[in-house]
TIBADO-730842 format. One line per field, with one value per residue: x, y, z of N, C-alpha, C, O in turn. Coordinates in pm, 1 decimal, padded with zeros to 6 digits, m for minus. Layout:
BEGIN
n_c1 <- c(X;...)
n_c2 <- c(Y;...)
n_c3 <- c(Z;...)
ca_c1 <- c(X;...)
ca_c2 <- c(Y;...)
ca_c3 <- c(Z;...)
c_c1 <- c(X;...)
c_c2 <- c(Y;...)
c_c3 <- c(Z;...)
o_c1 <- c(X;...)
o_c2 <- c(Y;...)
o_c3 <- c(Z;...)
end
This chain:
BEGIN
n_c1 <- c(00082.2;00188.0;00382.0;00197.0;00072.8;00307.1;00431.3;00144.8;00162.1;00398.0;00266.2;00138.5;00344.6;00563.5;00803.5;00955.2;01192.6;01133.4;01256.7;01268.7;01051.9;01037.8;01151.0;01212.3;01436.4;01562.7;01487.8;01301.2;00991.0;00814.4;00834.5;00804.6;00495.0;00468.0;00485.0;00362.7;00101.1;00096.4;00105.3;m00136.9;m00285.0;m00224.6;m00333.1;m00608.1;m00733.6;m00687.3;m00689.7;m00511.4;m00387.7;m00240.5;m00044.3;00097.6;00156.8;00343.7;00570.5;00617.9;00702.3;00912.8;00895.9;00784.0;00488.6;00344.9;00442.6;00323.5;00033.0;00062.3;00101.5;m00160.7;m00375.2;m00271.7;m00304.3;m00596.6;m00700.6;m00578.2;m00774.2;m00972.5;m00912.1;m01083.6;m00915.8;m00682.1;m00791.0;m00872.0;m00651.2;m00568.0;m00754.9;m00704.8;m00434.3;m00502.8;m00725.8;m00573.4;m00372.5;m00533.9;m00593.1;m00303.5;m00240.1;m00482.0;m00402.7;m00198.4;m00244.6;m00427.0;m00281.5;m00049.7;m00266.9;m00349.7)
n_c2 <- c(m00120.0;00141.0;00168.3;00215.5;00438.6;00616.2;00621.7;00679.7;00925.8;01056.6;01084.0;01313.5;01515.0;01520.7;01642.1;01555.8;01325.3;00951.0;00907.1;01129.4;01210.0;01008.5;01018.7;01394.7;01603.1;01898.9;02111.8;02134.5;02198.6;02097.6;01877.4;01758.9;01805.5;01633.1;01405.2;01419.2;01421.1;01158.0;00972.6;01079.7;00920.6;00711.1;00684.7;00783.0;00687.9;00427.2;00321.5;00288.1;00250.2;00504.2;00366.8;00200.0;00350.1;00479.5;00304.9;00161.7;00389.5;00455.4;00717.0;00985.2;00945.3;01244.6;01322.1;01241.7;01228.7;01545.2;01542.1;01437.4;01618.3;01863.9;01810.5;01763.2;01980.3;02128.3;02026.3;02182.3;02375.4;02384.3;02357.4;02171.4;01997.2;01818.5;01743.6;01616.0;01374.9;01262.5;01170.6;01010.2;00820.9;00708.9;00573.2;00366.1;00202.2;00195.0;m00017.5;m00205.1;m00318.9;m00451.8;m00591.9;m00804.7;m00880.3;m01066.4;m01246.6;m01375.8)
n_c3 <- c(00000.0;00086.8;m00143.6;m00335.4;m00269.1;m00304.6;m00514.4;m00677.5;m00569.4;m00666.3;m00974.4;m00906.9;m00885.2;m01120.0;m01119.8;m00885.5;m00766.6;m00692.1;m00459.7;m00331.4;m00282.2;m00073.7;00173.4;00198.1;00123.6;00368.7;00294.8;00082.9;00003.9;m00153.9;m00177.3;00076.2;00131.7;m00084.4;00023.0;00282.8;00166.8;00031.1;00309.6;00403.9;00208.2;00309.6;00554.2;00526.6;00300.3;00299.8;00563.0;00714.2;01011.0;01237.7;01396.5;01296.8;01057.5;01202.5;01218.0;01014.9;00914.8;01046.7;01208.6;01425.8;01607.4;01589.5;01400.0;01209.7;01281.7;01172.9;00930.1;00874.4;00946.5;00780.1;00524.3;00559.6;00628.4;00384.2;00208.8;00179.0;00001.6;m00350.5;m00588.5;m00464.3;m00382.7;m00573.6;m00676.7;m00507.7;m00486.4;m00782.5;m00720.0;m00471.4;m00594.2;m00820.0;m00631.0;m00551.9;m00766.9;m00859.1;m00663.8;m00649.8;m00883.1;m00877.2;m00672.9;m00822.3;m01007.1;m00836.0;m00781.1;m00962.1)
ca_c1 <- c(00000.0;00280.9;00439.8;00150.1;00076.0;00421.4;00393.1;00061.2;00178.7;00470.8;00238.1;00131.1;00516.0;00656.4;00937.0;01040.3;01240.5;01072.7;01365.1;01304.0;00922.3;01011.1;01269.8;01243.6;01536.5;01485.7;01456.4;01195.1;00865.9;00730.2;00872.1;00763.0;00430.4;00425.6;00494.6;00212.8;m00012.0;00091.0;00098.1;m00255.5;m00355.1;m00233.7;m00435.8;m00753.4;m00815.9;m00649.1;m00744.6;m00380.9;m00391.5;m00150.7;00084.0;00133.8;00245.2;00458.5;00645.0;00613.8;00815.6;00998.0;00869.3;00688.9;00364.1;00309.5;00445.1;00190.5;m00067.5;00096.0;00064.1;m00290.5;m00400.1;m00158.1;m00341.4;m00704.0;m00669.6;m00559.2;m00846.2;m01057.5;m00901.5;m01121.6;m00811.2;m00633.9;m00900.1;m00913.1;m00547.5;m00526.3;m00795.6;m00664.1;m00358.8;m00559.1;m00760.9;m00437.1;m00331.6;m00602.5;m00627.8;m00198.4;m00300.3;m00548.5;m00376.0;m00070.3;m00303.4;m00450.8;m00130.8;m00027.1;m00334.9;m00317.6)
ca_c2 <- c(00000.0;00249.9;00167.9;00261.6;00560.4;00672.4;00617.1;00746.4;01075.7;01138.8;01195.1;01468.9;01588.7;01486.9;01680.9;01509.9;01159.8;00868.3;00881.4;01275.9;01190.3;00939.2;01115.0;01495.9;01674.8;01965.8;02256.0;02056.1;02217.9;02050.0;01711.7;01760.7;01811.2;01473.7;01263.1;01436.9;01323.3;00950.2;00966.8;01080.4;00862.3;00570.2;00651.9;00805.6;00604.9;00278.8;00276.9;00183.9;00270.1;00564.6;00356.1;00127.7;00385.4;00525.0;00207.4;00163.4;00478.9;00479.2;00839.5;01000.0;00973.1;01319.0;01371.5;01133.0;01322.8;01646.7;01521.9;01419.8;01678.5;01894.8;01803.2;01816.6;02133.4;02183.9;01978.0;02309.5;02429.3;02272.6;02293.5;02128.3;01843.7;01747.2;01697.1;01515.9;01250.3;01180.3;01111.7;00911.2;00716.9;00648.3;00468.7;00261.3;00139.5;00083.5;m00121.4;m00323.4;m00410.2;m00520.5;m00748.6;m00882.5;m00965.1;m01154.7;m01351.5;m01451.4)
ca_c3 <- c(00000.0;00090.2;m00251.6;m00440.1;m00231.9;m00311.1;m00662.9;m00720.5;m00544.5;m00799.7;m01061.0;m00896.0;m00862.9;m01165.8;m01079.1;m00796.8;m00775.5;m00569.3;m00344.9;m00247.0;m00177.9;00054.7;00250.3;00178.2;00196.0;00459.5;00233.6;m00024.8;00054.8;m00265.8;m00182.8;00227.7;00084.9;m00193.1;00115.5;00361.8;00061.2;00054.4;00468.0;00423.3;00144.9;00324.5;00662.1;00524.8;00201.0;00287.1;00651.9;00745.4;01135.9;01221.5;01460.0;01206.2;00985.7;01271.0;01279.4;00877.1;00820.6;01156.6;01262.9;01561.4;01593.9;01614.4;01242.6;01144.4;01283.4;01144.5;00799.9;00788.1;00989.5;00726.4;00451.7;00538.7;00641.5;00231.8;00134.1;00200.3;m00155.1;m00420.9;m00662.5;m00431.6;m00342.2;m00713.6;m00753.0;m00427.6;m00501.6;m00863.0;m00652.8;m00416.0;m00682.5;m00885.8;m00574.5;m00494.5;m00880.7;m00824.5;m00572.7;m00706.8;m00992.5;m00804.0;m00589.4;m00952.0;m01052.8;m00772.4;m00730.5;m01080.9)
c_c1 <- c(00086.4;00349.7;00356.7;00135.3;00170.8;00426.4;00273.3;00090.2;00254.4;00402.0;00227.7;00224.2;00591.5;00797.0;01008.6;01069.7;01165.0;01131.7;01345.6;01157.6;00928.8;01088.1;01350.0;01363.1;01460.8;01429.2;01367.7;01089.5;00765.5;00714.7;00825.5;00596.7;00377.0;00401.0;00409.8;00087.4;m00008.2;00056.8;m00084.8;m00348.5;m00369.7;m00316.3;m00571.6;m00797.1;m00780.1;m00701.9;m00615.8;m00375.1;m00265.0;m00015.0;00110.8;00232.6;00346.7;00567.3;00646.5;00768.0;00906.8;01025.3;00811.0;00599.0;00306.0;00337.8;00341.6;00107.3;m00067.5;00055.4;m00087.3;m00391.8;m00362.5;m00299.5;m00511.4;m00740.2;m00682.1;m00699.3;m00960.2;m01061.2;m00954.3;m01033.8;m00746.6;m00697.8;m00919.1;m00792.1;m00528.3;m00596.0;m00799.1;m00540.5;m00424.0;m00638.1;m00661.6;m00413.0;m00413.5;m00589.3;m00487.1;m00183.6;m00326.8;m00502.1;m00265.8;m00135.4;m00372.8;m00359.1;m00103.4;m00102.4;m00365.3;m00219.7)
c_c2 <- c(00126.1;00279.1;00264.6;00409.8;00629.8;00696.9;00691.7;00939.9;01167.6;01156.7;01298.5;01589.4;01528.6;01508.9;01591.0;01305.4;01142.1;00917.2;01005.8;01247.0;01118.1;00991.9;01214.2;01592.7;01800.4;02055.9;02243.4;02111.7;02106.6;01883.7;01653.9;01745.4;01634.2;01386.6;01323.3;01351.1;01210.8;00922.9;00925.7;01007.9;00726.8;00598.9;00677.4;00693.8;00438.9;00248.9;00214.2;00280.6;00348.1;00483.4;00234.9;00184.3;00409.0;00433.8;00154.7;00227.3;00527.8;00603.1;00862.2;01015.2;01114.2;01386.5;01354.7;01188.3;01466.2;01661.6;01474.6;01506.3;01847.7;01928.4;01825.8;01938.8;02227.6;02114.8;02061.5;02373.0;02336.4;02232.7;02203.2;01949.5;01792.0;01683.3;01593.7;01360.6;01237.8;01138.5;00979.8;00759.7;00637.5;00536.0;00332.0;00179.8;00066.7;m00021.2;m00215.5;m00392.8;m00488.9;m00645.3;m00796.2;m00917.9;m01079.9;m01273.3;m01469.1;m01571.6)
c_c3 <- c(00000.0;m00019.9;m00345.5;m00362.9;m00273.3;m00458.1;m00719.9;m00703.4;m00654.6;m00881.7;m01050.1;m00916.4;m00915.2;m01158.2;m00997.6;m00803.3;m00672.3;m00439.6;m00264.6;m00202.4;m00048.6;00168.1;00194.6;00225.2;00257.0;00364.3;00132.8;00015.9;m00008.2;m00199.2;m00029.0;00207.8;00015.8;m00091.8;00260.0;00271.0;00095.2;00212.7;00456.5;00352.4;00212.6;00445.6;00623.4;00396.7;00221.7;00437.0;00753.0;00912.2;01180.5;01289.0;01369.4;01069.4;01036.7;01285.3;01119.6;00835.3;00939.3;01203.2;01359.3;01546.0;01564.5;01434.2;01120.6;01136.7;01208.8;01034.2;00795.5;00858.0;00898.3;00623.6;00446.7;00577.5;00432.0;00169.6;00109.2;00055.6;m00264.9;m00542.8;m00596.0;m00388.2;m00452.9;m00706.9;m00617.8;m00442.1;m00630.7;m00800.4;m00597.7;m00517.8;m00779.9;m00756.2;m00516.2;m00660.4;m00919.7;m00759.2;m00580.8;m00801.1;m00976.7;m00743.7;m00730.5;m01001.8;m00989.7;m00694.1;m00864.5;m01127.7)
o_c1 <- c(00060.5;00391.4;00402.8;00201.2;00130.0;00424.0;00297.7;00060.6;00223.8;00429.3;00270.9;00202.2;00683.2;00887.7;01118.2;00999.4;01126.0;01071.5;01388.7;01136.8;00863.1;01024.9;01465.9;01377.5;01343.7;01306.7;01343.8;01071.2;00674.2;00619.4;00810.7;00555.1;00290.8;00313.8;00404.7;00014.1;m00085.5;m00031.5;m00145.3;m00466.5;m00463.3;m00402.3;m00659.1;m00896.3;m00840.2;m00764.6;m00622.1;m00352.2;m00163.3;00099.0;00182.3;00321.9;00452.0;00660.7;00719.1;00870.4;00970.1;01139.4;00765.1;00573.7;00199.1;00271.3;00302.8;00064.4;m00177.3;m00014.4;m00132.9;m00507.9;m00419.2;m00375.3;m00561.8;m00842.7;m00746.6;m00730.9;m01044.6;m01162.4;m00898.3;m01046.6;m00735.1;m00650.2;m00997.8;m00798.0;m00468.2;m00535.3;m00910.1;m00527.5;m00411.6;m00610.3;m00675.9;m00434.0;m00370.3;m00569.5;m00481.6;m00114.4;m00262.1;m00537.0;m00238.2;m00099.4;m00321.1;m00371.7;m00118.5;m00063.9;m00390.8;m00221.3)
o_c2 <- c(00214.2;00394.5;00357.3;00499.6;00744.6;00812.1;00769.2;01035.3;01273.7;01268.4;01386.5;01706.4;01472.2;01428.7;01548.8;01208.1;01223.1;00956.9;01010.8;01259.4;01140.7;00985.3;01204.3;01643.9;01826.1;02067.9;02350.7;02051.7;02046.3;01807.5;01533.4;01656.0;01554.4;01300.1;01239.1;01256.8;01155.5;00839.1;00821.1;01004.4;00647.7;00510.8;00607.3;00622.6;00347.4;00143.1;00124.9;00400.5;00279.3;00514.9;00161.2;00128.6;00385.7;00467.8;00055.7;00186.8;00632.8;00631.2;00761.0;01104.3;01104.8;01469.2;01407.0;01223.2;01513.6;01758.0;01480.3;01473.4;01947.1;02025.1;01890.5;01985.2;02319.8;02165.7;02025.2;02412.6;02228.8;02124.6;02107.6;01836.8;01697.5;01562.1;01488.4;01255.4;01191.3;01022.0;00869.4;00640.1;00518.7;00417.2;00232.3;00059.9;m00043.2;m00115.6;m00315.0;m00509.2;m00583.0;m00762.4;m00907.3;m01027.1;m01188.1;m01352.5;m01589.5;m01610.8)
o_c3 <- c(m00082.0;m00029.8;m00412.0;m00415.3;m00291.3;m00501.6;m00812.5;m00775.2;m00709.2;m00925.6;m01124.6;m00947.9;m00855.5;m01180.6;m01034.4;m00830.6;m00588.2;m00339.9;m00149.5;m00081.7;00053.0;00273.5;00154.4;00336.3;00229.1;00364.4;00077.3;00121.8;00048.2;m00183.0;m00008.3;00281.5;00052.6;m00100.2;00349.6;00300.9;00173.5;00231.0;00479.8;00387.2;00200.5;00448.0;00674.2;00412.1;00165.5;00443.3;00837.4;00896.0;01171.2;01255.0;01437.4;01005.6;00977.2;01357.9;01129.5;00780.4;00927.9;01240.0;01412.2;01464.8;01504.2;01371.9;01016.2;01026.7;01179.8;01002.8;00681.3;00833.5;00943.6;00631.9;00354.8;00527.6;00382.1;00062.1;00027.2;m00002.3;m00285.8;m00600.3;m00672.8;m00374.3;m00446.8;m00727.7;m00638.8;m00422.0;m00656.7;m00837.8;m00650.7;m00509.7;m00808.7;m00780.6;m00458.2;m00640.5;m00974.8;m00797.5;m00548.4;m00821.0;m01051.0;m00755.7;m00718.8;m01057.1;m01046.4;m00608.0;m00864.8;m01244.4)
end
């Protein structure tokens, strides 16, 4: 799930490599940002339980919260709520097709 989250996000930020979404360098706003998204895609649309992520991505809980707390806050902007759930729907459909693969 964290894969596709991660993946689905870069479209949003073609710019940025995988590697800077997942661990933004400090001065990245953009790239601090891509990886609040995935945070938040993986607790609100996947359901993935925050201390699970906290122990996923080996952070403090409190970042966890930061980021999806972060983001719905932005979800207020309706530009911003479009581009986040073609993000989000990208990752549920990476997802699925990963688990169709491997049940195949």
């Amino acid at each position: 799930m964290l894969a596709s989250c991660y993946a689905a996000v870069q479209t949003g930020f073609r710019h940025l490599a995988l590697r800077h979404i997942i661990n933004p360098p400090h001065e990245w706003f953009d790239a601090a940002l891509a990886r609040q998204i995935a945070i938040h895609i993986l607790a609100v649309r996947f359901d993935v339980p925050k201390r699970r992520i906290v122990a996923m991505q080996a952070r403090q809980r409190t970042s966890i919260n930061f980021a999806v707390i972060a983001i719905d806050t932005r979800l207020d902007d309706p530009m911003f709520e479009r581009a986040y759930r073609r993000m989000s729907d990208r990752a549920v459909e990476i997802f699925d097709a990963k688990i169709n693969k491997a049940a195949a």
